[in-house]
Structure formats: C-alpha cells, structure tokens
N, C-alpha and C positions, 0 to 999 in steps of 0.2 A: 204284636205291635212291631212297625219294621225298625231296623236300624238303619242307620242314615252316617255316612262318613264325611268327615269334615278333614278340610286343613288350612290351618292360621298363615295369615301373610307374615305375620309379624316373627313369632319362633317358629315357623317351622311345621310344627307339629301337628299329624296325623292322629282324628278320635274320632270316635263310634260315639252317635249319642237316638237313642232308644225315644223316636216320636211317632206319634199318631199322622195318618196319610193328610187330615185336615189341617194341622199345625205347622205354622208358617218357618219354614228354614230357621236359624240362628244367626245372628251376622255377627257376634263377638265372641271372641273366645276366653273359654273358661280358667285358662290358663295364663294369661297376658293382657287378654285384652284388647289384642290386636282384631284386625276383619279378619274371616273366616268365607271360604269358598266353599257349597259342596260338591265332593268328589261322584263322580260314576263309577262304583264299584260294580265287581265280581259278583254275582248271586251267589247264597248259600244254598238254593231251592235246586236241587238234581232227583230224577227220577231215576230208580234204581230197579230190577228184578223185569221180572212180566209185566205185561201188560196189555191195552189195544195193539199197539205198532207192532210188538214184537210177537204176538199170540196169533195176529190176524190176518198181517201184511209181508212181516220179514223171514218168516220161516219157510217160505217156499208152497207151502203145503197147502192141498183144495180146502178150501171149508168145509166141500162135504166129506173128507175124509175126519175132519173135527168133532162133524155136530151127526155123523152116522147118517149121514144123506137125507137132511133134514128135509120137509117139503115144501117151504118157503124159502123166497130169493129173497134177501134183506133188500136188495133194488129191485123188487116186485116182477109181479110176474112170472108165473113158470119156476118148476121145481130149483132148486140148488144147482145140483151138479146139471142142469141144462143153462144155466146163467154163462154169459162168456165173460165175466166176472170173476167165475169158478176155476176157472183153467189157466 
C-alpha cells in the first residue's frame, strides 16, 4: 500500500499517512485540524545490482559474446553476431 505525505497549513507539520491508490486524499489533519496539502515526495522504489540495462546495454559487450554466438537475432533475422545491433 503506498504512503502518501501530507503537510497541514495550520501547524506546520509534515506526515506519512499509509492509503490505498483508490482512496481520496485527506484534507484535515490529524493533528490540529487544520487543511492539509499533499506533498510530491522522493520515491523509496530504486533498482539496485544487475539487470536488463546494465547486463544488455551498458557494458559495452557483443551479445554474442554473452549468449556464445547464439543463432537468433532478438530483432529477427539473421544470426546474432551478423545483427548490426551486435556490434
């Protein structure tokens, strides 16, 4: 369920409040009572290690040095390492 950050006109204060994507915003706060805005936060979602990009794209290297000079071109046609995709 995502979190959602809020901050009240009235104190001040900055909160996290834990809703469903269908669930209509808050406008009071829990704290006071005052209106409440919400904030566009920071995503906590980072992709971390291996992956497509870095396995496929960013390391320089042929594919067919990867997959041992496979015989299919993932963009069809014609072996791997004849793809100019490959090189």
């Amino acid at each position: 369920m995502p979190v959602y950050e809020y901050e009240c006109s009235g104190c001040q204060k900055i909160f996290e409040v834990q809703q469903r994507m269908a669930d209509k915003p808050i406008s009071v706060c829990p704290t006071c009572g005052g209106s409440v805005r919400k904030l566009i936060s920071m995503s906590s979602f980072q992709l971390k290690g291996g992956g497509w990009y870095t396995d496929g794209y960013s390391n320089g290297t042929s594919p067919c040095a990867d997959s041992g000079g496979a015989p299919s071109c993932p963009g069809g046609g014609g072996g791997c390492c004849q793809c100019p995709a490959a090189t």
